[in-house]
Structures are given as C-alpha cells and as structure tokens.
C-alpha positions as CSV (number, residue, x, y, z in Angstrom):
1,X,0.0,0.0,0.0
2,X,3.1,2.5,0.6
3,X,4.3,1.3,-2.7
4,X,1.5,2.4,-4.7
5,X,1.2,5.8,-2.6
6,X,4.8,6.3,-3.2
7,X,5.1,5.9,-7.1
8,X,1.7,8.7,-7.4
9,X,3.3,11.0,-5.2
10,X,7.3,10.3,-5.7
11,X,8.4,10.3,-2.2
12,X,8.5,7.9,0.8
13,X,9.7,5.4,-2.0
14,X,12.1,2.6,-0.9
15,X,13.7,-0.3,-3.4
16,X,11.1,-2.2,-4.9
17,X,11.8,-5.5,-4.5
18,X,10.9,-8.0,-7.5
19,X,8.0,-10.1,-7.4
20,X,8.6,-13.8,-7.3
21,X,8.1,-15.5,-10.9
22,X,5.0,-16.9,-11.7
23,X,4.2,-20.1,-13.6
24,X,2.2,-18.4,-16.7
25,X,3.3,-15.9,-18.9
26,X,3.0,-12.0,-18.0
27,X,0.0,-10.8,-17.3
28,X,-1.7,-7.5,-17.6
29,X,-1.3,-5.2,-14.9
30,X,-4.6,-6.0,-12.5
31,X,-7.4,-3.9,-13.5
32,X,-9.0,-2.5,-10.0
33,X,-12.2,-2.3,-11.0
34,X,-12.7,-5.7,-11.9
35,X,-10.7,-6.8,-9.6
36,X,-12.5,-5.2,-6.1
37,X,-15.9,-4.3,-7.8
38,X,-16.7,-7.3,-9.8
39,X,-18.8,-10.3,-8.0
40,X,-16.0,-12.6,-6.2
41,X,-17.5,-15.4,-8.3
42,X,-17.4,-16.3,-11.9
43,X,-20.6,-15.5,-13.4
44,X,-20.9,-18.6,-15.4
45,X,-21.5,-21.7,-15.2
46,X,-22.0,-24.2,-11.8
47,X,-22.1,-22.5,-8.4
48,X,-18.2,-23.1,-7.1
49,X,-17.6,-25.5,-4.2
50,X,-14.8,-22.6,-3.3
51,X,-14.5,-18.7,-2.9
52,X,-11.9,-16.1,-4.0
53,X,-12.0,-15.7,0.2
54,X,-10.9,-19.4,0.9
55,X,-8.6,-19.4,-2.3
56,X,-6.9,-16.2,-1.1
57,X,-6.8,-17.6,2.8
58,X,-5.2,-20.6,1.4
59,X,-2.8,-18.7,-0.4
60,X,-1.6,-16.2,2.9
61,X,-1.7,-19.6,4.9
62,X,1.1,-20.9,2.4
63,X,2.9,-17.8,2.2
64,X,3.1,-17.2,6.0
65,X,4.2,-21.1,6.6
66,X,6.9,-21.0,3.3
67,X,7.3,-17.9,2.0
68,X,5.8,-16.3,-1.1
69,X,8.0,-18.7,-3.6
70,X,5.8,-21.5,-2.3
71,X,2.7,-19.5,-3.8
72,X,1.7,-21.3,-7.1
73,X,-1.3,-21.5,-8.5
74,X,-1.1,-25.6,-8.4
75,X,-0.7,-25.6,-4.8
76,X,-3.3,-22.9,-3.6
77,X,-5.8,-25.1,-5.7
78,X,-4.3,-28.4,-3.7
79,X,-5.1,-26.2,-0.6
80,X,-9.0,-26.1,-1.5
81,X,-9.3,-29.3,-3.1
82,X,-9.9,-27.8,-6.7
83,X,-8.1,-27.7,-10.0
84,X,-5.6,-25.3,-10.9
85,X,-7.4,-24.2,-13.8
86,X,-10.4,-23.3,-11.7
87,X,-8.3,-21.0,-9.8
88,X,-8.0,-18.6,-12.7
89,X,-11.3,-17.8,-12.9
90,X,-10.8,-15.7,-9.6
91,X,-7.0,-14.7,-10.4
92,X,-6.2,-14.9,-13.1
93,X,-1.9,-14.8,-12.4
94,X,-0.1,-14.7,-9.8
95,X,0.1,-10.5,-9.3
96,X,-3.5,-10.5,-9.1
97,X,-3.5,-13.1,-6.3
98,X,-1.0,-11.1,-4.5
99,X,-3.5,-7.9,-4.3
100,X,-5.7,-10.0,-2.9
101,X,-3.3,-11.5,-0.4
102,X,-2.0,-8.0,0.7
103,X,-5.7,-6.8,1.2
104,X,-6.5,-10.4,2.9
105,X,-4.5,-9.8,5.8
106,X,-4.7,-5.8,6.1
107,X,-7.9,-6.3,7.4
108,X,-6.6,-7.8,10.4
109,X,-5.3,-4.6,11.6
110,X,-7.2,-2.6,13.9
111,X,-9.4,0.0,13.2
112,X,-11.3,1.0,16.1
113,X,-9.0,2.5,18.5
114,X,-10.0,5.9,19.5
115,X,-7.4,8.1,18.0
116,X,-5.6,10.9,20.7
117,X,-5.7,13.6,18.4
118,X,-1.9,14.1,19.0
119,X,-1.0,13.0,15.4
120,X,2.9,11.8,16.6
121,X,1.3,10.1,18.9
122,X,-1.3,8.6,16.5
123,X,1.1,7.8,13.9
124,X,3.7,6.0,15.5
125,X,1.2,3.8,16.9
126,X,0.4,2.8,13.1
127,X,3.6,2.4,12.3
128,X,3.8,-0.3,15.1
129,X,0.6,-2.1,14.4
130,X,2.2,-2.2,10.7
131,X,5.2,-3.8,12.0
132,X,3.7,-6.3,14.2
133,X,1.6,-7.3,10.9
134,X,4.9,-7.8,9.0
135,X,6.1,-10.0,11.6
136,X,2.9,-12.1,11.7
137,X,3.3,-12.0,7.4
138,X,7.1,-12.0,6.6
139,X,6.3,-12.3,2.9
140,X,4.2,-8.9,3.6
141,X,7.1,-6.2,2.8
142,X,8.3,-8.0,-0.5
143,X,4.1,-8.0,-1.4
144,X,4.2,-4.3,-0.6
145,X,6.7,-3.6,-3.2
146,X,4.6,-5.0,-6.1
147,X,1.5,-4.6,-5.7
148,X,-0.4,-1.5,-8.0
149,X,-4.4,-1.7,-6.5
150,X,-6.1,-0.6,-3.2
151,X,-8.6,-2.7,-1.8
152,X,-11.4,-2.5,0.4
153,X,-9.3,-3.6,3.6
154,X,-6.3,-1.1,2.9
155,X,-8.4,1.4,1.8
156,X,-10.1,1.4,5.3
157,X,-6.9,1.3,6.5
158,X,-5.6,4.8,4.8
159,X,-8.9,6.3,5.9
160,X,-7.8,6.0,9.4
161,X,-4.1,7.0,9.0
162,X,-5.6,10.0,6.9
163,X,-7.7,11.1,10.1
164,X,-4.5,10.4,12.0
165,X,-2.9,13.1,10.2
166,X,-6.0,15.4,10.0
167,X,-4.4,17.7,12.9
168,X,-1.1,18.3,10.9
169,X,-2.7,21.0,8.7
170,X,-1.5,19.3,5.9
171,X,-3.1,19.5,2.6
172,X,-3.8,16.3,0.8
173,X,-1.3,15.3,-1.1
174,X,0.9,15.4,1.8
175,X,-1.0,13.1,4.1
176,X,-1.0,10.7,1.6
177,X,3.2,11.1,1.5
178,X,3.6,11.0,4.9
179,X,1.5,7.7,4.8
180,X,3.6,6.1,1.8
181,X,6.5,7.5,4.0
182,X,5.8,5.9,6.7
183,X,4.7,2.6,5.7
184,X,7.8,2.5,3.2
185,X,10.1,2.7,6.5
186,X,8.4,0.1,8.0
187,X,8.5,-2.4,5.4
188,X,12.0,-1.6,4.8
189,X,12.7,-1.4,8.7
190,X,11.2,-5.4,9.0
191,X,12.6,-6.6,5.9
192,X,16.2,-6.0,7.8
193,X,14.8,-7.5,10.9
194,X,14.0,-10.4,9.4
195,X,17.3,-10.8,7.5
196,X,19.6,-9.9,10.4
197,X,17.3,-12.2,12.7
198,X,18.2,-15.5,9.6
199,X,21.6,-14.4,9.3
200,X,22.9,-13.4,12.8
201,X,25.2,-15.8,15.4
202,X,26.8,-14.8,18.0
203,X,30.2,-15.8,16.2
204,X,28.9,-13.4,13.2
205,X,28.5,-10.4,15.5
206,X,31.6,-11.2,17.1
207,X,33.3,-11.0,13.8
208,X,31.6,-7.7,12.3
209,X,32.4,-6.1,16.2
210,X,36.1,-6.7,15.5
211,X,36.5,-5.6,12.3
212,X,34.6,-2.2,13.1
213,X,37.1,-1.9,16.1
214,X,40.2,-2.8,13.6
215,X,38.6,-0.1,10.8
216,X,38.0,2.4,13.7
217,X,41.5,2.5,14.8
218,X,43.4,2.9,11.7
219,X,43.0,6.5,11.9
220,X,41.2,6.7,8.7
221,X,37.7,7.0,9.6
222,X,38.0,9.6,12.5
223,X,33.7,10.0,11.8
224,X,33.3,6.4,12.3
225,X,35.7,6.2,15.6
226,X,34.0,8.9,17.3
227,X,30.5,7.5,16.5
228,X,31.6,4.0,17.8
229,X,33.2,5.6,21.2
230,X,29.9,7.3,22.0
231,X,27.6,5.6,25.0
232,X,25.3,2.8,23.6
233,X,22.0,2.3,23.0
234,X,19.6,-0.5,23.7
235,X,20.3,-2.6,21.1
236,X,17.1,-4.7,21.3
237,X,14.8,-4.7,18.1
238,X,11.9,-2.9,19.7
239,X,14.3,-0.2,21.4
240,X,16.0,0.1,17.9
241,X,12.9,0.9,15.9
242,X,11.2,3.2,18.5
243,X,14.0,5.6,17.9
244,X,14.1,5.3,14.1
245,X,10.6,5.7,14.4
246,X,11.1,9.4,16.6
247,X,13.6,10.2,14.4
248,X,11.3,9.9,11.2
249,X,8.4,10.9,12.9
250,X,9.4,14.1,15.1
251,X,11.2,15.3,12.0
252,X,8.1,15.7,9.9
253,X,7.6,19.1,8.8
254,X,3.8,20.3,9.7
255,X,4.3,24.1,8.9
256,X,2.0,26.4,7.2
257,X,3.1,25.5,3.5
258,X,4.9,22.5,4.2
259,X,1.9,20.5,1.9
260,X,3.3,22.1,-1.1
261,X,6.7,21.2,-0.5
262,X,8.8,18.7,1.4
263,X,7.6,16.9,4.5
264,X,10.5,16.6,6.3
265,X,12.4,19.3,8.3
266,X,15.9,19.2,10.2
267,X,14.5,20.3,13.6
C-alpha cells in the first residue's frame, strides 16, 4: 500500500523489490475495477464448491508457513481441493493473487481504537501495528513492493491513517506522503529485521564487532571512531525501531506551506 502511494506521489519510496516469478506468462497489470468491484464469483456456469476468500486464505496460509515462492497456482488449488485451472477464474496470475493476499490480511489490523488527536502520537502507533503485521506476514514487505491496486481492507486502513494526520494541517497530497512515508520505512525497517534475525550468530557479531574496532583505529575514519566511542544504546529490536521511528516521525515538517513542498524538516 506505501508502494503504490509512493510511485503517485514520488516520495517515501524505498527499493522495490521483485516479485517472485510466476508459472504463466506475463500478465496484464490488474485492472482495479474488476478486480475489487466485480462479483467474487465467476458469473458462469455451476455455483463453485470454493471462494476467492478461501482461495486467497489458502494462499496467505502458504505464504506465512513457506514464503511467497511457495505461492503457485497448483498448490493454492491443492489447498481447496480444486483444480488449478479453476483457480484462474478468480485470479487470473499470480500478481492478481498477491493484491488479494495484501488486502486479505490488512484487514486484520485494527481500526477501532480511539485516535488521541496528538497525530505523533497517533502515527507512531500505526507504524507499530504495521510492523507487528509484518512480523505475523514476513512475505508482507516483498508484497508491498509490487503490488499496484487498493482494496477494500487497505483502503479502510488509509482512511484511518488520513484522520490520524488530519491535525497536521496538511493538505492532501501530503497526508498521503507522509503515509507512503511511513509505511515505506516500516516495510523496509522489517525486511532487515527479518534478515539480520536468519543471518545473525553470535560468532557473526563477534566477527563484524572486530572488524569495526580494527577499521576504527586505523585513523582513517575519524567520523566512524567517534561514532563507535559514544555511549550505547539498547540494542534490542523494539528499542531500535522506537527511535528510528522518533527520528522519522518528530522530524516531519507540519508548517503552514509544508503540503506544497517537502515533508521533512531538520529540527
């Protein structure tokens, strides 16, 4: 959803990252309409045993058990006891699949919480729900980065963020950067979680901790010395994002004219 915000308004954008290969041919780019307003059913023929629900439950069910590679037409229609061929009738490829995946599990994110009307406050608790939800989905940020429609469940989603922001002043346009801002660092911020969390030993951080001390002392990165001699931080995940999270957050630029320009400030 920060994807697609990102490439209307050009900012908030992080590295897309490609979308796993399908097993048909290239289709054409999902058409929204059809794809959120048509009848979840095909309109001919037999009344399915299936629904594009139970198809698209089996498919975030595979995805958060194997990872998106394991997402295939043939075995989402193993997972609902139907033909693969039958599948195509509700999505048609694989992209079309993963909208409906995305959308799938952004309704589980909460909606109802009264907001404070301090919009800080109010957006960095969205930025946490949104990185609890990548957790629970780890193929979620890769999704992100592909996917080109807004449904129903991320649209409702938006609306709140969007009323989150509502006390900023801003102007439209803006809000909706912030937002693609915002959910861009998140998806970013778990997708190096989740690689540091496969990749990390204790020997490996023993390793990169000596090297760093080595690089620091050859008295050719005085910056990089004085950066490693200052006092630590918490270096637990949750303590590391909060104060990316400030950082991004409290440096968001809410003045009188700010909507026409950039969203970001120094202060």
């Amino acid at each position: 959803m920060g994807q697609l915000m990102s490439r209307t308004h050009e900012r908030g954008n992080t590295e897309p990252v490609p979308a796993p290969r399908d097993d048909r041919p290239q289709a054409a780019p999902v058409d929204p309409e059809q794809l959120w307003l048509a009848p979840d059913r095909p309109r001919r023929g037999r009344r399915p045993a299936f629904s594009r629900e139970a198809i698209t439950a089996a498919a975030v069910a595979l995805a958060d058990t194997e990872g998106l590679d394991a997402v295939t037409m043939r075995r989402v229609a193993a997972q609902v006891g139907a033909g693969a061929m039958s599948l195509y009738s509700y999505a048609p490829d694989k992209e079309t699949l993963l909208e409906l995946m995305v959308d799938h599990v952004t309704g589980e994110l909460p909606l109802t919480d009264p907001l404070t009307g301090d919009w800080r406050t109010d957006l960095k608790h969205i930025a946490r729900l949104q990185r609890a939800h990548m957790h629970r989905h780890p193929w979620l940020p890769a999704a992100l980065g592909t996917r080109r429609t807004l449904g129903p469940h991320t649209l409702a989603f938006l609306e709140r963020a969007l009323a989150a922001l509502g006390p900023t002043g801003l102007d439209g346009a803006a809000k909706l950067e912030v937002f693609s801002l915002l959910t861009g660092f998140v998806a970013s911020h778990v997708s190096h979680e989740l690689t540091r969390s496969a990749a990390h030993s204790p020997d490996r951080a023993a390793a990169e901790a000596r090297y760093l001390t080595v690089v620091a002392a050859d008295g050719r990165h005085p910056e990089l010395a004085a950066a490693l001699a200052a006092p630590g931080r918490p270096p637990t995940p949750d303590a590391t994002f909060a104060r990316f999270l400030d950082r991004l957050v409290d440096g968001l630029d809410t003045e009188p004219g700010a909507g026409g320009g950039e969203v970001l400030s120094s202060r």
